[in-house]
C-alpha positions as CSV (number, residue, x, y, z in Angstrom):
1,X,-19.8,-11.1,-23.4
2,X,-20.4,-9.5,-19.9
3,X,-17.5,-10.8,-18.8
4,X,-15.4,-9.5,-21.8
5,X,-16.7,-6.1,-20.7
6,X,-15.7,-6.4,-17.3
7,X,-12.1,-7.6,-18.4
8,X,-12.0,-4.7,-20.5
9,X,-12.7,-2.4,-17.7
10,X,-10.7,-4.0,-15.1
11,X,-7.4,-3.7,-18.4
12,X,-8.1,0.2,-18.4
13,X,-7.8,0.5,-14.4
14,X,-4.6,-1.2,-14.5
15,X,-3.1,1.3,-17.1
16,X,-1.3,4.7,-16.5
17,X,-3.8,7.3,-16.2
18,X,-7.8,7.7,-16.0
19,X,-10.3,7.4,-18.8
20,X,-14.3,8.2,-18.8
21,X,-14.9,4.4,-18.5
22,X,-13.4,4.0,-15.0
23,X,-16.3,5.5,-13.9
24,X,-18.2,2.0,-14.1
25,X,-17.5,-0.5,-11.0
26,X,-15.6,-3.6,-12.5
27,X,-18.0,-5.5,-9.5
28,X,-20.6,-4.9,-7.2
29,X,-20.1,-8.0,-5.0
30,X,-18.1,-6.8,-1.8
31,X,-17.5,-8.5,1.4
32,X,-16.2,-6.2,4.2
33,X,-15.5,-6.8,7.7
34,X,-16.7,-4.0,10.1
35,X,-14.4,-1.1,10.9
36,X,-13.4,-1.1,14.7
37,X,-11.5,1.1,16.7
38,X,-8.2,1.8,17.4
39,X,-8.3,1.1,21.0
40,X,-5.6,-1.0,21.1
41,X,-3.4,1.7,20.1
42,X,-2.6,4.7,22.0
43,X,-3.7,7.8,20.4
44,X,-0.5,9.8,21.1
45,X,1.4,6.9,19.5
46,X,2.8,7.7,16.1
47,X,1.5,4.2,14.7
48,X,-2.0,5.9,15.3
49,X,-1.1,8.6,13.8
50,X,-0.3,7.0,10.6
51,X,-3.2,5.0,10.5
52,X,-4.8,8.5,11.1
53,X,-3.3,10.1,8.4
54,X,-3.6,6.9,5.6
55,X,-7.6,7.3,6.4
56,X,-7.9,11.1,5.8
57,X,-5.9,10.9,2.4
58,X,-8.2,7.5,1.4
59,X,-11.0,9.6,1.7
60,X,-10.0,12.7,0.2
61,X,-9.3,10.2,-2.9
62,X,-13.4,8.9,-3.1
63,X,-12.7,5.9,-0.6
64,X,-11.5,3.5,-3.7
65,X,-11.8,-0.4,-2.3
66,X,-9.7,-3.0,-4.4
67,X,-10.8,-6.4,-3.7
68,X,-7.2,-9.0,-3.6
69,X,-8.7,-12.7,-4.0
70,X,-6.0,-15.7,-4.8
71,X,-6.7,-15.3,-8.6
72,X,-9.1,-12.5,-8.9
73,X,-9.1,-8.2,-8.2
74,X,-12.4,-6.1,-8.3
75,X,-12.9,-2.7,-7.8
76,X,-16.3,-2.6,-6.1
77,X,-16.4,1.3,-5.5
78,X,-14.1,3.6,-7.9
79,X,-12.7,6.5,-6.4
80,X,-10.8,9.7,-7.7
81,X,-8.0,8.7,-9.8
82,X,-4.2,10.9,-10.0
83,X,-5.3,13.1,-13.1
84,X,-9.2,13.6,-12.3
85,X,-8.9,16.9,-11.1
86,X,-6.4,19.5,-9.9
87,X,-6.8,19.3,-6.3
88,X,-5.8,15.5,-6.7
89,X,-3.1,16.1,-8.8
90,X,-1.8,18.5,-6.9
91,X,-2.0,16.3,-3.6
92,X,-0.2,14.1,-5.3
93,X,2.7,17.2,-6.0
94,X,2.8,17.1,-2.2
95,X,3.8,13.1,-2.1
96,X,6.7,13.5,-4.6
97,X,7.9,16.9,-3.0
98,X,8.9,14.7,-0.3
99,X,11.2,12.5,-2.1
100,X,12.7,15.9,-4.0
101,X,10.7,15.1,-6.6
102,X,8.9,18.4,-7.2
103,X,8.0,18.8,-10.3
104,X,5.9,15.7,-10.5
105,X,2.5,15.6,-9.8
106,X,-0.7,13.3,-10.7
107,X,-0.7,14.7,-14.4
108,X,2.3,12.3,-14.6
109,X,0.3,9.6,-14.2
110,X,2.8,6.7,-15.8
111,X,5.3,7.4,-12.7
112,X,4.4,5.2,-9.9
113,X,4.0,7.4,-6.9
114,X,3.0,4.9,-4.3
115,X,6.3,4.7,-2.2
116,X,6.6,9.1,-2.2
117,X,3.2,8.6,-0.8
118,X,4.3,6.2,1.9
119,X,7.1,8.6,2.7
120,X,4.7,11.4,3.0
121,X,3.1,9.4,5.4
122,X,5.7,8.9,7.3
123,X,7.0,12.7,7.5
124,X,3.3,14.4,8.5
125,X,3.0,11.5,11.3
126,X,6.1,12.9,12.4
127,X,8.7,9.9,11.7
128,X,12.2,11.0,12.0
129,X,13.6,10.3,8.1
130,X,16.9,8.1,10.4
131,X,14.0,5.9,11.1
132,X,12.1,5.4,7.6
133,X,13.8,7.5,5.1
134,X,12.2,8.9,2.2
135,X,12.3,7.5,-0.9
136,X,11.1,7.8,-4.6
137,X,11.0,3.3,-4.6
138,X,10.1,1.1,-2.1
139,X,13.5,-1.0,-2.4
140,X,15.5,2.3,-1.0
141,X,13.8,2.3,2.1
142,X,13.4,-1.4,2.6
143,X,17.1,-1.9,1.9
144,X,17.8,0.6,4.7
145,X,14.6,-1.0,7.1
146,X,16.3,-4.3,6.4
147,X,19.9,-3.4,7.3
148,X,19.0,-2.1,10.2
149,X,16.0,-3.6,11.4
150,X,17.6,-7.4,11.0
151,X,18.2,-8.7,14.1
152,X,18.0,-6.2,15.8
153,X,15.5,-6.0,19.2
154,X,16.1,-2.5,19.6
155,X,14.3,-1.2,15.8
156,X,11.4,0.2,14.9
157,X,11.0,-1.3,11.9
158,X,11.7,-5.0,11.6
159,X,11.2,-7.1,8.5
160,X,9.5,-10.5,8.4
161,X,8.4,-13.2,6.1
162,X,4.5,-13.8,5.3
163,X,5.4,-16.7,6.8
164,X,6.8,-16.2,10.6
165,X,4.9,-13.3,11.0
166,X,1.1,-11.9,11.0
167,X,0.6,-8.6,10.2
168,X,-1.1,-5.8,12.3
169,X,-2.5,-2.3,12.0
170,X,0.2,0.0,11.3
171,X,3.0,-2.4,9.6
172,X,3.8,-2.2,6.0
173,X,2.8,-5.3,3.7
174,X,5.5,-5.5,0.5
175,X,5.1,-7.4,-2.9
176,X,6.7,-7.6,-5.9
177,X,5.6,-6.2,-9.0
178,X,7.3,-8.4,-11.5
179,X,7.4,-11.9,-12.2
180,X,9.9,-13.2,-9.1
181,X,9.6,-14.3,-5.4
182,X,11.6,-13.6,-2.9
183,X,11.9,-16.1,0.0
184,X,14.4,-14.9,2.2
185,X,14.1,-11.3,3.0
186,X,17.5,-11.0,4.6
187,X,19.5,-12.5,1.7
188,X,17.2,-11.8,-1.4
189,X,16.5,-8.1,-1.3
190,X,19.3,-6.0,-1.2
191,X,20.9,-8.2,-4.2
192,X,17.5,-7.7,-5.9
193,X,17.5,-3.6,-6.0
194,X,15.9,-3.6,-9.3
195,X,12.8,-5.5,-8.3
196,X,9.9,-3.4,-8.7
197,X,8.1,-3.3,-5.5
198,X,5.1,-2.0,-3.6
199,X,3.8,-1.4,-0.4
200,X,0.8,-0.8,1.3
201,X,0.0,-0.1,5.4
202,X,-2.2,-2.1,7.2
203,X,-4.9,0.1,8.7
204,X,-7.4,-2.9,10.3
205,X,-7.5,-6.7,10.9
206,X,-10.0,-8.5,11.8
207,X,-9.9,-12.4,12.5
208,X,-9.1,-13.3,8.5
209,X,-10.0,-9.6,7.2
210,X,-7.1,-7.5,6.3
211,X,-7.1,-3.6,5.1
212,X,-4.6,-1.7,3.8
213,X,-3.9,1.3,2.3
214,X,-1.8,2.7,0.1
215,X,-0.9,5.0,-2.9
216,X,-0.7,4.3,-6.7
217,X,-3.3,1.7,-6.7
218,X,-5.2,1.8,-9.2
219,X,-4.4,5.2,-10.1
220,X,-5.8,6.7,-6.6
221,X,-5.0,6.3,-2.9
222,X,-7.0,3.1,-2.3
223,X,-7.9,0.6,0.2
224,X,-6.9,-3.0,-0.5
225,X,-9.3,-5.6,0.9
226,X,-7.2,-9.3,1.5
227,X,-8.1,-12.6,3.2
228,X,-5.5,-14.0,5.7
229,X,-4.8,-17.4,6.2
230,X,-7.1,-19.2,8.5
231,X,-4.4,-19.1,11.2
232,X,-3.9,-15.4,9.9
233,X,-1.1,-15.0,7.8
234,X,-0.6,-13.0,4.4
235,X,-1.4,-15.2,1.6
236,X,0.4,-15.2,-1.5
237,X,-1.7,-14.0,-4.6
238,X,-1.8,-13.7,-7.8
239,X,-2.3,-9.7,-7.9
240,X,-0.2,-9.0,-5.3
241,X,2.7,-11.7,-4.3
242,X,3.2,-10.5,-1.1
243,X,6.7,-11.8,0.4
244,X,7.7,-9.3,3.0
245,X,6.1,-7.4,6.4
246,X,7.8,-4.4,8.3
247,X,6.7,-4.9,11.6
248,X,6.3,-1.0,13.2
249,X,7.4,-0.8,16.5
250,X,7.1,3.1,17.0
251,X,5.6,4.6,20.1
């Protein structure tokens, strides 16, 4: 019975908007690794900045925490969902006013908004748009990362496989949000533009702990919680089938 409940729960928080029953955690088991610094990254760099930036909005959103296990996701704090309030909603105005989507805002709660907040991201850091354009879906801007970045040593952004590369603070982790996989990121995407995809931004790793925040999840900004490999690469899962990282080379 207890764990009919916390199906039910863990149902609602997948749907569109909020309801009074998100208020409950779906679990209160949580396994974090500690937060370190960002030493490794210069300050003035605009990969700190974004990290920066993804931290501020994360908390201004109640700090939400998703844990991503091979077959399981809990939700061991819940924070402000898109339509909670109007401050929120309104933030959430900001995100799609990037993508010339202005008269969106978190009240429109069945419109996934996690790749306008990316793009928000990118603009207040201060990324030229040439470099990471903005983009209502994540497949515009990976098409563009991908035809660009492919190949080429000069790029900012370059994409990888889970499986040549590990990830680090600052790159973009992408999955797909239907029912395919897509092995080979050079051929597979761009012939793929329907796929529904998503993207989160690595903010912290730490030997086989890996954070990463994004937009849309859950119905809030949120931070995702994932175990790497034990020689530290992505790992597919069942919640998130992870098949692509842009590597972010910015200063």
């Amino acid at each position: 019975m207890i764990r009919s409940f916390a199906f039910i729960l863990l149902s609602l928080a997948l749907t569109g908007c909020g309801s009074s029953a998100k208020k409950k955690p779906v679990s209160a088991v949580e396994t974090v690794a500690p937060q370190t610094s960002l030493n490794e990254i210069p300050v003035d760099s605009l990969r700190y900045k974004i990290i920066e930036l993804l931290k501020d909005e994360w908390v201004f959103f109640g700090q939400q925490k998703v844990v991503i296990e091979q077959a399981e996701e809990s939700i061991p704090h819940v924070g402000i969902w898109e339509d909670d309030d109007l401050a929120h909603s309104e933030r959430i105005n900001q995100y799609w006013r990037t993508v010339g989507m202005s008269r969106l805002s978190g009240m429109d709660c069945r419109q996934p908004w996690s790749a306008a907040f990316i793009s928000w991201v990118m603009r207040e850091a201060g990324v030229p748009n040439y470099l990471f354009p903005s983009a209502p879906s994540h497949r515009d801007y990976l098409s563009h990362i991908i035809s660009v970045g492919r190949g080429n040593p000069e790029a900012s952004f370059v994409p990888h496989t889970i499986q040549e590369y590990k990830p680090k603070p600052a790159d973009l982790i992408c999955a797909n949000r239907g029912t395919g996989y897509f092995g080979e990121v050079a051929e597979e995407l761009p012939s793929s533009l329907n796929a529904k995809l998503h993207c989160d931004i690595v903010v912290h790793v730490d030997g086989r702990n890996l954070q990463a925040i994004g937009g849309n999840v859950r119905n809030s900004v949120s931070k995702s919680l994932l175990t790497l490999s034990p020689d530290g690469y992505l790992q597919l899962t069942q919640h998130r089938p992870w098949f692509l990282i842009i590597e972010n080379r910015l200063d």
